[in-house]
Structure formats: C-alpha cells, structure tokens
Biotite code that builds the C-alpha atoms (Angstrom):
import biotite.structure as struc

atoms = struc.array([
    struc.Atom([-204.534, -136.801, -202.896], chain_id="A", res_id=1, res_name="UNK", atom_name="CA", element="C"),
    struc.Atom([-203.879, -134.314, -200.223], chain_id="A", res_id=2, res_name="UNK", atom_name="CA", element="C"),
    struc.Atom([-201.354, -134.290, -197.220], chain_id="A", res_id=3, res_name="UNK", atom_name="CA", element="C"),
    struc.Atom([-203.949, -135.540, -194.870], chain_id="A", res_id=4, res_name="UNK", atom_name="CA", element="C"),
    struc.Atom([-205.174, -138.454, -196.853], chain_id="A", res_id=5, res_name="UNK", atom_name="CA", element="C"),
    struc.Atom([-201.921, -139.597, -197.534], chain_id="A", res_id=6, res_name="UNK", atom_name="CA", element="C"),
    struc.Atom([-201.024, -139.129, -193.183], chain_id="A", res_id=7, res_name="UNK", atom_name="CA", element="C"),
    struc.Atom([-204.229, -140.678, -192.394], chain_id="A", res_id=8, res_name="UNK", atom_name="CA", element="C"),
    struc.Atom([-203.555, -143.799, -195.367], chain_id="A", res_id=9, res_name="UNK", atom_name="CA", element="C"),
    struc.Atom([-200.481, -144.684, -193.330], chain_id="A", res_id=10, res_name="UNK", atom_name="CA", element="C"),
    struc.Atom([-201.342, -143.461, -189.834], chain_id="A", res_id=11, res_name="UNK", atom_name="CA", element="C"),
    struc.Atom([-198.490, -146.068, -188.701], chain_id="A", res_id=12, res_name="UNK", atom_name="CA", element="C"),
    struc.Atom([-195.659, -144.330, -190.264], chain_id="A", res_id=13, res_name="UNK", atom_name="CA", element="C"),
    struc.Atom([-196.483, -140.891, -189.807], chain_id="A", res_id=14, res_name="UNK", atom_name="CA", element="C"),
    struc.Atom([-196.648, -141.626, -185.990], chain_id="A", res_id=15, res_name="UNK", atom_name="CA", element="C"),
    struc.Atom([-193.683, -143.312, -186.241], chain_id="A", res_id=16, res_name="UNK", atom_name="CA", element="C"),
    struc.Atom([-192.130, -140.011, -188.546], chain_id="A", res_id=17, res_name="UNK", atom_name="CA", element="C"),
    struc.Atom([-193.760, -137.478, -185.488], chain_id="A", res_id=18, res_name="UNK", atom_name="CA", element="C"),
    struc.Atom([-192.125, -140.083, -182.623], chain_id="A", res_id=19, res_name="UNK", atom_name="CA", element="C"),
    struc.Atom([-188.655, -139.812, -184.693], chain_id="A", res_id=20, res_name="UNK", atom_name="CA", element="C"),
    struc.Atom([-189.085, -135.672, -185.119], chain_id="A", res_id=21, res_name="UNK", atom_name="CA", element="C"),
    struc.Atom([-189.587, -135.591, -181.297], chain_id="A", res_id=22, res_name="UNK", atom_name="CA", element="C"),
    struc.Atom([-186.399, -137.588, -180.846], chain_id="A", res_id=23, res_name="UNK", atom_name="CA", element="C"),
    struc.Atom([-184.354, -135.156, -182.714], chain_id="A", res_id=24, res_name="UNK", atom_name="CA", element="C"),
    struc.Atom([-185.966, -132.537, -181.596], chain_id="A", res_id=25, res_name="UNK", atom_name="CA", element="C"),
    struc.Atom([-184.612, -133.613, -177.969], chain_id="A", res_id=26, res_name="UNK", atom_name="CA", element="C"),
    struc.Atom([-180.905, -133.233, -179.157], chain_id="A", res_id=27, res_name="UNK", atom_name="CA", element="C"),
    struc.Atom([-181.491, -130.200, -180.087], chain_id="A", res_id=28, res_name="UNK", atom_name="CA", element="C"),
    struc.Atom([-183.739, -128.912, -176.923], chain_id="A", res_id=29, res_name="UNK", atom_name="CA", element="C"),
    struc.Atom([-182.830, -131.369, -173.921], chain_id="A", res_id=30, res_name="UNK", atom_name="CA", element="C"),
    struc.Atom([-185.435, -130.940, -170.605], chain_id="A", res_id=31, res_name="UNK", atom_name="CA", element="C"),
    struc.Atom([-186.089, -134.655, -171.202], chain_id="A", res_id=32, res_name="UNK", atom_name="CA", element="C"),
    struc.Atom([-190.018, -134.910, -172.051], chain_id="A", res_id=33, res_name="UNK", atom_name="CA", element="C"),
    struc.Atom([-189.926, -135.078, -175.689], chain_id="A", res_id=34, res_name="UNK", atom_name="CA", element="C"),
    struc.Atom([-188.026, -138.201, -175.798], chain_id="A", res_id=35, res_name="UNK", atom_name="CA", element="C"),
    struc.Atom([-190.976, -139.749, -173.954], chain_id="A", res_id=36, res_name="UNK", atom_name="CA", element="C"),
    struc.Atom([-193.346, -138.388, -176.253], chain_id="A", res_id=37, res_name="UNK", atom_name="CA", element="C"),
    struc.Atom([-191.347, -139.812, -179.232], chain_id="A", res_id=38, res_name="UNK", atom_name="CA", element="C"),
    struc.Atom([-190.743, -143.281, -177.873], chain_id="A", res_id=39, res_name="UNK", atom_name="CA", element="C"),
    struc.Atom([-194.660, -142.657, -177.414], chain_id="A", res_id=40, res_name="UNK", atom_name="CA", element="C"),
    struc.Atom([-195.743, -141.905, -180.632], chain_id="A", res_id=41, res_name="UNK", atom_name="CA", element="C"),
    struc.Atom([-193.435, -144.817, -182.245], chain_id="A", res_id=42, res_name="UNK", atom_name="CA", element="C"),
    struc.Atom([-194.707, -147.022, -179.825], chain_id="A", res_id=43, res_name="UNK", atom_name="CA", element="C"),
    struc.Atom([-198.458, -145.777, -181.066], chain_id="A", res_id=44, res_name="UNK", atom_name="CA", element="C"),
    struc.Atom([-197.004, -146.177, -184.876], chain_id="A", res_id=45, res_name="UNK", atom_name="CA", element="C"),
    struc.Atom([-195.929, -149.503, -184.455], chain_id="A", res_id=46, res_name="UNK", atom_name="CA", element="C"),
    struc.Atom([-199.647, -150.457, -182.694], chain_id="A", res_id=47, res_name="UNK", atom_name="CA", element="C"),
    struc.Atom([-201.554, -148.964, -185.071], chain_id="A", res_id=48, res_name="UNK", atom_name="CA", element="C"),
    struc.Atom([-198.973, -150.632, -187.807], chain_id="A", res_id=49, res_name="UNK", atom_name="CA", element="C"),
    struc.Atom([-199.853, -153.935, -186.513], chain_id="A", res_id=50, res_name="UNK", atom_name="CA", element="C"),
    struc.Atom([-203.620, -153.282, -185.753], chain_id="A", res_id=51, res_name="UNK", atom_name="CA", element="C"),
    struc.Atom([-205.676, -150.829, -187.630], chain_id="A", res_id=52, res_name="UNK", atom_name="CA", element="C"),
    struc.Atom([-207.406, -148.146, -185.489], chain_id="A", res_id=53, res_name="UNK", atom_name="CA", element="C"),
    struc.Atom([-209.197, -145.014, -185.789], chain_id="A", res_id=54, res_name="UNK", atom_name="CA", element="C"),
    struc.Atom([-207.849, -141.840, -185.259], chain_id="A", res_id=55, res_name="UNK", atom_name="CA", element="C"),
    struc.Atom([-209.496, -140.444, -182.059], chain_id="A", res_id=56, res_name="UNK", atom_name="CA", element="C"),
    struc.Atom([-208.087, -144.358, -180.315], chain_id="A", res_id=57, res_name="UNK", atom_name="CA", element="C"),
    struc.Atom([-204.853, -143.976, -181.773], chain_id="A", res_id=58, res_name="UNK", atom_name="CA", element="C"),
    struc.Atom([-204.544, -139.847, -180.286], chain_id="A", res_id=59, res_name="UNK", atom_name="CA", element="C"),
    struc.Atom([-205.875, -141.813, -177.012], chain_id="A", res_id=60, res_name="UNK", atom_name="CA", element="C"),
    struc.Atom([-202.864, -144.270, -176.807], chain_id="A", res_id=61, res_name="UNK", atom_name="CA", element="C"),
    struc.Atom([-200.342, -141.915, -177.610], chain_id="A", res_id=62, res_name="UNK", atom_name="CA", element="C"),
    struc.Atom([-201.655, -139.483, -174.993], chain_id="A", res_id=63, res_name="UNK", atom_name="CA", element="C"),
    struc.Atom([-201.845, -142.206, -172.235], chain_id="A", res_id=64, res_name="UNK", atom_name="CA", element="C"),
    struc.Atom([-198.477, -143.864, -173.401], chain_id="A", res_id=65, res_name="UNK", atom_name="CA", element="C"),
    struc.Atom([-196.563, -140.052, -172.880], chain_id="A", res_id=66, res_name="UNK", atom_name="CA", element="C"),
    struc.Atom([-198.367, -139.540, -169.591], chain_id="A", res_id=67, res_name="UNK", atom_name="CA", element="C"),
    struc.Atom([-197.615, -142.966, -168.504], chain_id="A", res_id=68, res_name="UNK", atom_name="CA", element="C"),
    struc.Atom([-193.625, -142.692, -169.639], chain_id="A", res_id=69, res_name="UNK", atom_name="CA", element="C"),
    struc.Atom([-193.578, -139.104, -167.948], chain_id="A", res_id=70, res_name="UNK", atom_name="CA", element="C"),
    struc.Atom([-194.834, -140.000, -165.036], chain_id="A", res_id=71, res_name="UNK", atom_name="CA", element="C"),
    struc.Atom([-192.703, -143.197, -164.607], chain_id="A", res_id=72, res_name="UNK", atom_name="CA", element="C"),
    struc.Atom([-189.664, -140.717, -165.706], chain_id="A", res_id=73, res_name="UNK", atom_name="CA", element="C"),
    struc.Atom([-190.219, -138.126, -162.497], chain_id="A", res_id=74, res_name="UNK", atom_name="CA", element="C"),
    struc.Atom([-190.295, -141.147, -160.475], chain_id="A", res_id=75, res_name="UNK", atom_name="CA", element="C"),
    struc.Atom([-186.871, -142.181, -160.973], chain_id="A", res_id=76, res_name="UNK", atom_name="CA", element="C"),
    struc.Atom([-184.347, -142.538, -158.517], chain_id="A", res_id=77, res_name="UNK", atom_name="CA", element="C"),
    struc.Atom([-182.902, -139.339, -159.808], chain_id="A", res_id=78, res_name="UNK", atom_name="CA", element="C"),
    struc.Atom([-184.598, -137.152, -157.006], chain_id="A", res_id=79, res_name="UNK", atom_name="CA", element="C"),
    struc.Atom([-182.838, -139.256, -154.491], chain_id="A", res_id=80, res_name="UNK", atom_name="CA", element="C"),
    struc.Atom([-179.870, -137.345, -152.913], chain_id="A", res_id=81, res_name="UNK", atom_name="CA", element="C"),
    struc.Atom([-177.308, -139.751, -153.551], chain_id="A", res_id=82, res_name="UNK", atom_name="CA", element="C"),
    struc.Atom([-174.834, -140.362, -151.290], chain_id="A", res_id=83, res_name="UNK", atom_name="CA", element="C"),
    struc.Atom([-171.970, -137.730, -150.529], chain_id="A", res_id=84, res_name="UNK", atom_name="CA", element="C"),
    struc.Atom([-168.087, -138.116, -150.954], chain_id="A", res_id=85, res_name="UNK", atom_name="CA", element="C"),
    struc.Atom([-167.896, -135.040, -148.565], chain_id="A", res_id=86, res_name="UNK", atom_name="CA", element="C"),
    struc.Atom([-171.254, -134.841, -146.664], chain_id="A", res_id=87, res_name="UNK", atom_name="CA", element="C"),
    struc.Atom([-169.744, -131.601, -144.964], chain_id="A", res_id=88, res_name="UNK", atom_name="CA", element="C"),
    struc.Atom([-168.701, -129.582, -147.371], chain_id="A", res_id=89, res_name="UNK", atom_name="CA", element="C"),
    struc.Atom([-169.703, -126.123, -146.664], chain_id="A", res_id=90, res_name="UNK", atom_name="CA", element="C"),
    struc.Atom([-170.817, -126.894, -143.225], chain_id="A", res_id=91, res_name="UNK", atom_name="CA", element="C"),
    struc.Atom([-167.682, -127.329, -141.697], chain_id="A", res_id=92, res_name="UNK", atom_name="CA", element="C"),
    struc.Atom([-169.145, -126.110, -138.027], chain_id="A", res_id=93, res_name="UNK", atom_name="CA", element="C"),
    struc.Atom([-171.395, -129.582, -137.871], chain_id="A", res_id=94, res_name="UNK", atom_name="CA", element="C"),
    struc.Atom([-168.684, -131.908, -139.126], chain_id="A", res_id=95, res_name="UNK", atom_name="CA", element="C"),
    struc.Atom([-167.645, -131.033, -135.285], chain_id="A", res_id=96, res_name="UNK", atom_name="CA", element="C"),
    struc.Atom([-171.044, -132.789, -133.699], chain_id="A", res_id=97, res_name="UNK", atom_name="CA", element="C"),
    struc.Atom([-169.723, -135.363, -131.696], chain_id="A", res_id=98, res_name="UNK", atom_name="CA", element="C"),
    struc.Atom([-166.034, -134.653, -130.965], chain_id="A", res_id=99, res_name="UNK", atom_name="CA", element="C"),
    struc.Atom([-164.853, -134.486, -127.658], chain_id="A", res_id=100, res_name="UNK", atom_name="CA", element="C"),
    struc.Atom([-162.162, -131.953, -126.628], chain_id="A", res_id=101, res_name="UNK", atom_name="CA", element="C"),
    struc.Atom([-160.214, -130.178, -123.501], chain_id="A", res_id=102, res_name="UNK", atom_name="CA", element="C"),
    struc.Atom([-160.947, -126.080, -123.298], chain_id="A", res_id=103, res_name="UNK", atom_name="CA", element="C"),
    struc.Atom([-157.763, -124.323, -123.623], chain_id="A", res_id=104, res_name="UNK", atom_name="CA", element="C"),
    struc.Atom([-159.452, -120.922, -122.269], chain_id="A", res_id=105, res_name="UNK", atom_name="CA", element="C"),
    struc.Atom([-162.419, -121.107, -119.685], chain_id="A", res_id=106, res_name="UNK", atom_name="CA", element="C"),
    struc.Atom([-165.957, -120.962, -121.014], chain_id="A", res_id=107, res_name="UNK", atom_name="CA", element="C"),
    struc.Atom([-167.282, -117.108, -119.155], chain_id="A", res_id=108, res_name="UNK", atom_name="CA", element="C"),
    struc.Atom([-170.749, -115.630, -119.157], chain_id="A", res_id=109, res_name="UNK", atom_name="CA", element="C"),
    struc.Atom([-172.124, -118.663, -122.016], chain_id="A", res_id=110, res_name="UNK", atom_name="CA", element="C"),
    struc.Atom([-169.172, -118.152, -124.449], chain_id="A", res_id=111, res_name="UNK", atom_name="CA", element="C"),
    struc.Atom([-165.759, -119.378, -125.202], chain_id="A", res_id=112, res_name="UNK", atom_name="CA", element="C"),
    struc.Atom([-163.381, -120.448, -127.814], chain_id="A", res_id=113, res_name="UNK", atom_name="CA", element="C"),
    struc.Atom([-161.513, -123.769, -128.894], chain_id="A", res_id=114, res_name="UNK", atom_name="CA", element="C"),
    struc.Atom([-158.897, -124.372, -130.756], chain_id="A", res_id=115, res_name="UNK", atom_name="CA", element="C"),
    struc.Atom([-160.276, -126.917, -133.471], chain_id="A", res_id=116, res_name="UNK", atom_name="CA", element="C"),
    struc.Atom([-157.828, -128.283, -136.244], chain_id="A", res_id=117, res_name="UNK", atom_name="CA", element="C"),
    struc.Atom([-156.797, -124.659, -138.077], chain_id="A", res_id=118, res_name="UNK", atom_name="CA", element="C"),
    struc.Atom([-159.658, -122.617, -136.969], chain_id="A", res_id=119, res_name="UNK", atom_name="CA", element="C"),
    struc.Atom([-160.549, -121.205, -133.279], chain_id="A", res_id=120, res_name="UNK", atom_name="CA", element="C"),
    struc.Atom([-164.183, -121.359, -132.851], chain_id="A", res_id=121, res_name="UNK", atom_name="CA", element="C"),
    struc.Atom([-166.539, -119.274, -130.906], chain_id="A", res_id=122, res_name="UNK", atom_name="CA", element="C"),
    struc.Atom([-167.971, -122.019, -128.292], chain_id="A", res_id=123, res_name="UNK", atom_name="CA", element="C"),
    struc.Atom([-171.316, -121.698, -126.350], chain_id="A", res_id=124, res_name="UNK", atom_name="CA", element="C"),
    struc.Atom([-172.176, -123.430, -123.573], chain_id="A", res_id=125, res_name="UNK", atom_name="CA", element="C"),
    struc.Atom([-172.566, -123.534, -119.481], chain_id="A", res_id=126, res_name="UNK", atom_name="CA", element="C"),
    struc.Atom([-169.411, -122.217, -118.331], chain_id="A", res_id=127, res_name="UNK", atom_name="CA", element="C"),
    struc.Atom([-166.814, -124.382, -117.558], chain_id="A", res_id=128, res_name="UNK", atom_name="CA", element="C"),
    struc.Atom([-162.795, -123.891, -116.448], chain_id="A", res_id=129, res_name="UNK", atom_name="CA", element="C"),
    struc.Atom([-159.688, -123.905, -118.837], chain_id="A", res_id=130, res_name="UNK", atom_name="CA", element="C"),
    struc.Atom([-158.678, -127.814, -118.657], chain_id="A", res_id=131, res_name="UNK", atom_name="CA", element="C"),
    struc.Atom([-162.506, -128.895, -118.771], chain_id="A", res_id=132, res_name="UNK", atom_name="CA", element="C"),
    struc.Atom([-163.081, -132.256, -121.563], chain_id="A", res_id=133, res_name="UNK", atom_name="CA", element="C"),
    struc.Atom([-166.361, -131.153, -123.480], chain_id="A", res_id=134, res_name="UNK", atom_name="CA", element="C"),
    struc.Atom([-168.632, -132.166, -126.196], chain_id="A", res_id=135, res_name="UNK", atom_name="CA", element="C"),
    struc.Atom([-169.585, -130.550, -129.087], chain_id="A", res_id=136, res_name="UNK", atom_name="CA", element="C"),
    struc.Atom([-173.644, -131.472, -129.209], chain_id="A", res_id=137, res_name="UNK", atom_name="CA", element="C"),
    struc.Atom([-174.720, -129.099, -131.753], chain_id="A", res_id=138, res_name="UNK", atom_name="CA", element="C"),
    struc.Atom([-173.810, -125.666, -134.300], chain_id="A", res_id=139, res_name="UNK", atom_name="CA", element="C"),
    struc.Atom([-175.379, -122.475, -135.069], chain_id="A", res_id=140, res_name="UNK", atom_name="CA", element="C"),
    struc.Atom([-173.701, -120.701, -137.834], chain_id="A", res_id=141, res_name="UNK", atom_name="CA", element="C"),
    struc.Atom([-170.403, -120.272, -136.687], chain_id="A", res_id=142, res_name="UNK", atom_name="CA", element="C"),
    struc.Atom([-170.881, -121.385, -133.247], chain_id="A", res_id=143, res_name="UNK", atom_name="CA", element="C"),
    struc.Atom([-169.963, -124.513, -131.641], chain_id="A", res_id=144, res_name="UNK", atom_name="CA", element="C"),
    struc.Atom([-172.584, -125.381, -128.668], chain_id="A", res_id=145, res_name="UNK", atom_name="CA", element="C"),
    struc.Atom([-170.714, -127.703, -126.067], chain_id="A", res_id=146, res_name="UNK", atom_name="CA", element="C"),
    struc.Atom([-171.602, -129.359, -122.967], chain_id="A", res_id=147, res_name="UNK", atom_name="CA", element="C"),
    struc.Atom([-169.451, -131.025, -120.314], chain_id="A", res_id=148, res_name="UNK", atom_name="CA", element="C"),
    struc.Atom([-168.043, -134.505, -121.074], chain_id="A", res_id=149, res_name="UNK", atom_name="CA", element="C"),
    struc.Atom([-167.261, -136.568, -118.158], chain_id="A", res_id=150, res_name="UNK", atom_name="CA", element="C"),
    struc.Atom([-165.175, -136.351, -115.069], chain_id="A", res_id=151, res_name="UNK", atom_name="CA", element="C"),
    struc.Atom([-161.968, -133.501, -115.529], chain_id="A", res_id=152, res_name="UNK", atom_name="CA", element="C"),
])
C-alpha cells in the first residue's frame, strides 16, 4: 500500500494531521493566515470524517472554509484605531486648537510669539497689540495660527 492510498483511505485524518501541521507551523512563523488554514483543514477533516466525500469536494471546502476565515479575519476590529490615552502625542502644536490666550508681545507684519506652558511659539495671524485675548484656530508645523477673541 503506498503513501497515497493510505492518505486517501483516511482522507479525515490526514486533513485533520495537515490542519494540526499548519497550527504548529504558526508558532513557529506568526503573520496569522496559517492558523486559518489549519482550523480549515480540521474543520474539512472532521466533515469529511463524518460524511464521506471525494477528493476534488473535500479540496473545495477547505479552500472556501480558509478564504471564508481569512476574509472574516481582515475584517476584524483590529484595523480600527482604537482610542488614544494621549491623542497628542507628537503633535503638541494642535493640542493648542481651541485655547484662548492674552499676547504678551504684539502680533507685526502676520507674525508673533506666545508664551504657551514651557515653550514660546511662533504665532500667525492678523496683527493685533500686546494685551490682545486670541484664539488659537489652527497649526502648521510649528506655528500657531490665531485670530482675535472677543472684546480687549
């Protein structure tokens, strides 16, 4: 009896044997597909275990059943940017968007700067005297665009 009489005698097992090989095989080289192909081929083991079926029907299952699982796998919610302890980390400028502040220096000619926290930033904006509330409406790179906020 040779090797493939005795795989196709107990077509079950050996897809059960491959499923378990691709399993192991996925410790070894993580990326994630071949544990869906395994659980697919001993999910097509334990089918054609149960009921007997041809080859070419059984190759058919197990290649629908790992397309099926792969698919399903990239549609996880693992793509979804999960929420952010620090949503601002390394853009420090637009963690500014918003705030409200008074100009210590006049804004001259479209630029300025303002004493934020531990940093002086380069401000752009219409320009405005020393004393002046503003709002910070926007960032480019390093610089802070402003606008005038309310009555002095």
């Amino acid at each position: 009896m040779t090797l493939v009489e005795i795989i196709a005698a107990n077509a079950g097992w050996a897809w059960i044997v491959a499923g378990l090989v691709m399993l192991g095989l996925e410790l070894a080289l993580p990326g994630g597909f071949l544990l869906w192909l395994g659980l697919s081929g001993i999910f097509t083991g334990v089918i054609a275990l149960v009921q007997p079926l041809g080859w070419p029907l059984q190759w058919l299952i197990f290649g629908v059943l790992s397309l099926l699982t792969i698919l399903i796998w990239l549609r996880l919610p693992r793509h979804r940017d999960a929420p952010a302890d620090s949503p601002y980390l390394n853009r420090r400028a637009e963690s500014f968007v918003g705030h409200e502040a008074v100009l210590d220096q006049p804004i001259a000619g479209g630029f300025g700067r303002l004493a934020l926290g531990d940093t002086i930033w380069r401000i752009a904006g219409p320009d405005l005297p020393a004393g002046r509330r503003i709002r910070i409406i926007g960032a480019e790179g390093p610089v802070l665009r402003v606008e005038a906020a309310g009555e002095p």
